[in-house]
N, C-alpha and C positions, 0 to 999 in steps of 0.2 A: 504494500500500500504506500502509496507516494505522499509526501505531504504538500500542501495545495500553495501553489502557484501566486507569487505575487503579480496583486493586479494592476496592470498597466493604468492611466489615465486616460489614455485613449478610448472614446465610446463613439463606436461607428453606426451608431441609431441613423443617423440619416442618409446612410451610404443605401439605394434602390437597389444594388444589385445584392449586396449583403445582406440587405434586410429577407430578397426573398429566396435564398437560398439559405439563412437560416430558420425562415419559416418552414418554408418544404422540408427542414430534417425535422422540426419540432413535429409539424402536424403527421408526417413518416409515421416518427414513432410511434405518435397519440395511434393513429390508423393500426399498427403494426401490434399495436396491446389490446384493441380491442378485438381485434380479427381470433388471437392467442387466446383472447378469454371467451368468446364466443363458441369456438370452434377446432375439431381434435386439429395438430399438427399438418394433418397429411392434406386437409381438406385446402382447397384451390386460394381460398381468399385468404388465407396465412400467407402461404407461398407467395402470395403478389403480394402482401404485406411487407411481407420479411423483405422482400429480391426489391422493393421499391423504398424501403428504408434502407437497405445497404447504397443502393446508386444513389438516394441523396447525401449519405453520410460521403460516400465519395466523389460526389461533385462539389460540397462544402469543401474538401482537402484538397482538388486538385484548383480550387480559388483562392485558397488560402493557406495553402500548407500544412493545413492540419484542420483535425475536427478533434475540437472539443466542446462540450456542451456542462453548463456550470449553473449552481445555482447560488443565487447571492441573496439573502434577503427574500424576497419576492420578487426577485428577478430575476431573467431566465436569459444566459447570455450562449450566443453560439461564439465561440472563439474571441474576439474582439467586441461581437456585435452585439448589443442587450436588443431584445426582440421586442420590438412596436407592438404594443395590444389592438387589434383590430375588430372589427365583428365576426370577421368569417374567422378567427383563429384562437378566438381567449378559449374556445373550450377544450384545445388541444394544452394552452400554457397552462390554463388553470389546473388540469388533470397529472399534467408531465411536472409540474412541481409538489403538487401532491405525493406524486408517486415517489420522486428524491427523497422528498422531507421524510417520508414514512419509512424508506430504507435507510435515514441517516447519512444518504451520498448527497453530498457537495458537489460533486460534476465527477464525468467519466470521459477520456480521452482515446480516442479511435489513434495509435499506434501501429497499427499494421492493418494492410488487409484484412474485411471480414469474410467469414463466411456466415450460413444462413444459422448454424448450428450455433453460433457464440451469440447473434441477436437473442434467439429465443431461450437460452440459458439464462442471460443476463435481464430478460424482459420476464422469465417464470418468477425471479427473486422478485421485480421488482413488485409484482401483482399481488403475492402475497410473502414479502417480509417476515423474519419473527419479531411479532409486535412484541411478543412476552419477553423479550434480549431489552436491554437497555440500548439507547440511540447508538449511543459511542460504540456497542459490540458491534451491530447490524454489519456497517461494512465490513468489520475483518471477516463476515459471515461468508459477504457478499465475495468477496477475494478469496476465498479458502474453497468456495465452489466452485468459480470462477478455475481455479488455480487444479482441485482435480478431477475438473473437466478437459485440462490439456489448454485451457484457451488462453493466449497469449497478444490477442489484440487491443487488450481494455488496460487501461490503468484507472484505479477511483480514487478520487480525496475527498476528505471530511467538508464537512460545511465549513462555510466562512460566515464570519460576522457580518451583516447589512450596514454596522458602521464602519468595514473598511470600504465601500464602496464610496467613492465620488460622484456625489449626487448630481444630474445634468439638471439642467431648468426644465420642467415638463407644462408645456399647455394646458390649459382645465379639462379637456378635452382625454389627453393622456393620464389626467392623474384621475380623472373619474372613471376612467377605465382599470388604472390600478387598482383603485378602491374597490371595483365591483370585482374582480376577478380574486384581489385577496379575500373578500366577502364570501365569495362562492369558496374560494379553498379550507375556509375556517368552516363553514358549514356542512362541505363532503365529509370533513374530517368526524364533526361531534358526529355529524348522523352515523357514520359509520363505524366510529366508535360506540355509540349505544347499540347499532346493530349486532356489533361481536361481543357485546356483552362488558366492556370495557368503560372506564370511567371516565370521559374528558372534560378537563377545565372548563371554565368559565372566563381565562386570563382573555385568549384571542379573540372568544369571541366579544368578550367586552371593547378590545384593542380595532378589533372590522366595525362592529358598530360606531366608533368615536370615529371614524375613518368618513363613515356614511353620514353624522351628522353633518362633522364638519364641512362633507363637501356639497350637503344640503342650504348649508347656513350660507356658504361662497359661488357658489352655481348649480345651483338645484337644475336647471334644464341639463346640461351635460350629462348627469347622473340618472333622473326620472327619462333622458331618450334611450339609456338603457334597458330599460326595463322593457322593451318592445323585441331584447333578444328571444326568441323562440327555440332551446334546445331541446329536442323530444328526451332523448335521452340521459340528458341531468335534468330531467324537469323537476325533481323534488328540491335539488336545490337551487338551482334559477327561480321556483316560484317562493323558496323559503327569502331568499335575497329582495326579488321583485318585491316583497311584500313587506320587506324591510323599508327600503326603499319610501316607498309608497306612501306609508304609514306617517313616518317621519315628517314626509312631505306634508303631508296632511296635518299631523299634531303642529306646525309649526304654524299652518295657519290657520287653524283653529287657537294660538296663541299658547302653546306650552312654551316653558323653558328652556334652556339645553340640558338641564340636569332630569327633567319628565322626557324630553326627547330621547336621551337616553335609552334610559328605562322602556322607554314606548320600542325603539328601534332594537332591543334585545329581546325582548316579549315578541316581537314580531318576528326576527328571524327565529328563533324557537318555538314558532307558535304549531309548526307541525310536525314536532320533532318525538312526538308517539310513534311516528308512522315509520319509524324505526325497527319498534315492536311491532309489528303486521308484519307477516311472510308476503316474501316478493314475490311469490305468484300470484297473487291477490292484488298487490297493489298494481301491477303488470298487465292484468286480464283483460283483454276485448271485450267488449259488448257489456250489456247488462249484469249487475249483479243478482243472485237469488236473496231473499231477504235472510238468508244464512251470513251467506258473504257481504252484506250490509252493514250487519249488526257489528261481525267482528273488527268493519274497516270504521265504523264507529266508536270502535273503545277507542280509534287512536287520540281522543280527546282526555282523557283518564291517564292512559298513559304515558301521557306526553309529563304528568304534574307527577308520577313514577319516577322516569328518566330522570327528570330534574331535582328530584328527590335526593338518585342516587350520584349525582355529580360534587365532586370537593369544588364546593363555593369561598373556603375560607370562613369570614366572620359572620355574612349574611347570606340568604337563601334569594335567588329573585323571586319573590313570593308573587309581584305582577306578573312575570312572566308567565309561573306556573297557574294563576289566576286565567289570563286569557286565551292559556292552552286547552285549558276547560272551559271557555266560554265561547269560543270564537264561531261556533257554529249555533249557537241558542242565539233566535230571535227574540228581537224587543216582546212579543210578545209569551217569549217562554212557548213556543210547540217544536223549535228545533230540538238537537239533541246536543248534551244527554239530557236527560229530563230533569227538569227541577222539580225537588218533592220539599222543596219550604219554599217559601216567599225569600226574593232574593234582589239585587235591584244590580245589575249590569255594571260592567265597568266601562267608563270611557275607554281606554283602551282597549278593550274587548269589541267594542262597537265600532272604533275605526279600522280595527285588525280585521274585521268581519268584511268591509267595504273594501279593504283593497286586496284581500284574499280572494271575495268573490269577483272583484273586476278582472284582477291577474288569471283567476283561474278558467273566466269564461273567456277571454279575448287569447286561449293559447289551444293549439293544437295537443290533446292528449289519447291515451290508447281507447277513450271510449267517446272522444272526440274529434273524429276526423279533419272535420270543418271548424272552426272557430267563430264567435261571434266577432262581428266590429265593433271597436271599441264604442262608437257612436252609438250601437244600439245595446249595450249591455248600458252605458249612460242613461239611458231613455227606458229601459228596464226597470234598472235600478229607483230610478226617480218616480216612474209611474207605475211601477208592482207591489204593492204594498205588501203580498203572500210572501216576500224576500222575505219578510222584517227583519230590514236594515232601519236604521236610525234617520229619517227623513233630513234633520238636520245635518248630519256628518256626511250623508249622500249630501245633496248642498251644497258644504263646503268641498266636496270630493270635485263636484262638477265647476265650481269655482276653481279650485286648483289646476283640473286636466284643460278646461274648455270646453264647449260642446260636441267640438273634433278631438278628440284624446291622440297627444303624437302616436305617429303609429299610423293615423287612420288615411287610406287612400282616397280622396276627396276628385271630384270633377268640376273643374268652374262653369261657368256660365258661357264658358268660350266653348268649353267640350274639352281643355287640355285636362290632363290628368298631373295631378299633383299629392306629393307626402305630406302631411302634416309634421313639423319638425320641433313646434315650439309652441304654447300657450302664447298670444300677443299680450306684449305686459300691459296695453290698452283693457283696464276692468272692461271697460265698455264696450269692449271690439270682438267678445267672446266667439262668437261668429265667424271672425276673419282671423284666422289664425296665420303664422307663418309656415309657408310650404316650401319642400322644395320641386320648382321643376320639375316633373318628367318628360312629359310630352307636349310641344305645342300645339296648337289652334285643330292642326292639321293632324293631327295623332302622332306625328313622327318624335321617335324617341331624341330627346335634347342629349350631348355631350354635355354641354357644363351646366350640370346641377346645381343652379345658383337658387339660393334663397329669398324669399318673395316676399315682401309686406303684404297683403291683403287690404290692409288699411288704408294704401298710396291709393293718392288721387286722381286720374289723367288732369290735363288741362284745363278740362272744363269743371272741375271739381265735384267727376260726379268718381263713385269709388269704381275702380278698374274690373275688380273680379269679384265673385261671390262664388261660394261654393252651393251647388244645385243637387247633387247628392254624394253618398258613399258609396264605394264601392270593394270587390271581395279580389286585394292583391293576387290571390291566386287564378285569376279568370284571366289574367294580364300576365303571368308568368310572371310576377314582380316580388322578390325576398327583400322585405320589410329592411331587414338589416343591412343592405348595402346603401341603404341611404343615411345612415347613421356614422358613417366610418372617419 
């Protein structure tokens, strides 16, 4: 085992050609581990796996002399290069540092020639680690199987501190993207941790949350046009984050604190952290449930306030949290579940956790949801269904936050061009005209530069330029929500 590498000052974030040939090895891998956990060895889509993350790890080497791949912090460097968080690529970074951290590797250095037999040696430890080894053993684990497997192409080293890294100046743009992604990595972690039966903190996840108000409190749009990622496959924790997110969004303008923000932004990323406890063929299943498989995907409200039970808090328990992990699905009127058997009165947190739980959950693609609501009409839902029982006023203020076009929603003007909604107009008044960007002109033909629109702006004659006439369902246009966000 080698020890790690001091790190240059050099950070090639902006170099295009760098950037995406360190992507193509990260997202390789991500691809290369899932194919591995999927599916036995022999079977076709390993093979393309494996044989297309060895040719990126070796067109990284012969651009740069070498492939190494490092984790710093929360940051994910290929050789020189720290890797841009994108749309199309955080759920390859968010996962490929997961998987480090949990092995205790700090980065791993391509030395020689692979073959396909050393990727999948090296990608079996990483899948499943011995969590039960203390961090610091894990690698010598990692090396010692490594070593008698014959394979002589990997060198690994320990983690590095995130303070020896030299911080670059990052746009609000990139650091809300940091924040969402270390978000998502602190929440795969607990869930996952309760799911093997194992204890996790409360340290990180308290440390993502502070992460999320703050960048609530400095640019809330940057952060809340995240929330429009759609990954089927981490959906439990995308919608745990989304709803973080959300929430916060919302408690700020309903006028909490940062220290009730807080609070509110932990309760909400824990708020479905029962569903730990549900076996994941259940949580997993197509179609319909039987009122069997109901009931038991309803205890995850119980115990969610278990799991939390059994987590080292230190001095204090989150007692809200564990409050709106049991509440978050009982309507104002008490006929959700679980069922109240005393008189009981809601928590505010409870009832905005409910509003952006059910907005996040109806406006995303899941396995018994093919199609998705627009966010416009889960709005219009919300506000005008009262069988939700949601809170008519926290709906309200919900539609005061997002607008009446929620970003996300694919709108058509008045012209007939097609346009993203990108931003709430900070115009109170203009809730209507929201900012879009671009897709298509007058004429339907799709725009190259996706520039951003006031809605507001006036022509000439001062009458207003566009209105939107309706919404319409991204996927009838071939159009992924998330490459307008990037």
């Amino acid at each position: 085992m080698s020890t790690p590498l001091a790190l240059t000052a050099s950070d090639q974030s902006g170099d295009p050609q760098a950037q995406r040939a360190a992507r193509a090895f990260v997202v390789a891998l991500h691809g290369a581990v899932r194919a591995v956990r999927l599916y036995p060895i022999e079977n076709s889509a390993v093979q393309r796996g494996i044989a297309e993350l060895g040719n990126a790890a070796e067109r990284v080497a012969l651009a740069d002399g070498q492939c190494r791949l490092r984790r710093i912090g929360d940051y994910l460097f290929v050789n020189e290069t720290r890797l841009r968080l994108t749309l199309d690529n955080y759920a390859a970074v968010a996962h490929v540092l997961g998987l480090l951290r949990e092995a205790g590797l700090g980065g791993v250095d391509v030395v020689a020639p692979t073959i396909p037999r050393a990727w999948v040696v090296l990608i079996a430890f990483l899948q499943s680690p011995p969590l039960e080894s203390p961090e610091e053993e894990r690698l010598e684990q990692l090396s010692a199987r490594v070593a008698n497997a014959g394979i002589t192409c990997f060198e690994f080293y320990p983690p590095v501190d995130a303070s020896d890294l030299q911080e670059t100046e990052l746009d609000a743009k990139e650091r809300a993207r940091q924040t969402y992604v270390r978000s998502l990595d602190v929440t795969r972690e607990v869930m996952t941790s309760a799911r093997l039966g194992r204890s996790a903190g409360l340290k990180r996840v308290k440390r993502a949350v502070q992460g999320i108000v703050d960048a609530i409190l400095t640019d809330a749009a940057s952060l809340i046009g995240l929330t429009t990622l759609r990954e089927f496959d981490e959906y439990t924790f995308v919608h745990s984050v989304n709803v973080s997110i959300l929430s916060v969004a919302l408690g700020r303008r309903l006028g909490l604190t940062k220290p009730q923000m807080l609070d509110l932004g932990l309760a909400a990323l824990l708020h479905d952290i029962g569903k730990s406890r549900i076996p994941l063929d259940l949580l997993n299943k197509r179609g319909s449930l039987d009122d069997g498989e109901r009931a038991i995907l309803q205890t995850h409200t119980w115990q969610g306030v278990l799991t939390m039970f059994a987590m080292p808090t230190g001095s204090a328990r989150p007692w809200r949290a564990m409050t709106t992990a049991y509440e978050h699905h009982m309507r104002i009127d008490f006929t959700g579940y679980p069922k109240a058997y005393r008189s009981r009165r809601l928590s505010l947190y409870s009832k905005i956790i409910a509003v952006a739980d059910g907005f996040d959950a109806a406006t995303t693609t899941r396995v018994y949801q093919d199609v998705p609501w627009s966010p416009a009409d889960v709005l219009r839902g919300m506000r005008d269904n009262t069988r939700l029982g949601l809170d008519p006023v926290v709906v309200k203020a919900f539609i005061n936050l997002t607008g009446i076009y929620p970003v996300g929603t694919l709108v058509v003007l008045d012209s007939f061009a097609l346009a993203m909604v990108v931003a709430v107009n900070p115009d109170p008044t203009a809730m209507s005209r929201p900012l879009v960007r671009m897709i298509t002109d007058d004429q339907g033909n799709r725009l190259q530069d996706l520039h951003v629109y006031d809605l507001t702006a006036c022509d000439p004659s001062g009458q207003f330029e566009y209105t939107v006439i309706r919404t319409e369902d991204p996927q009838r246009y071939g159009i992924n929500i998330s490459d307008y966000f990037a």
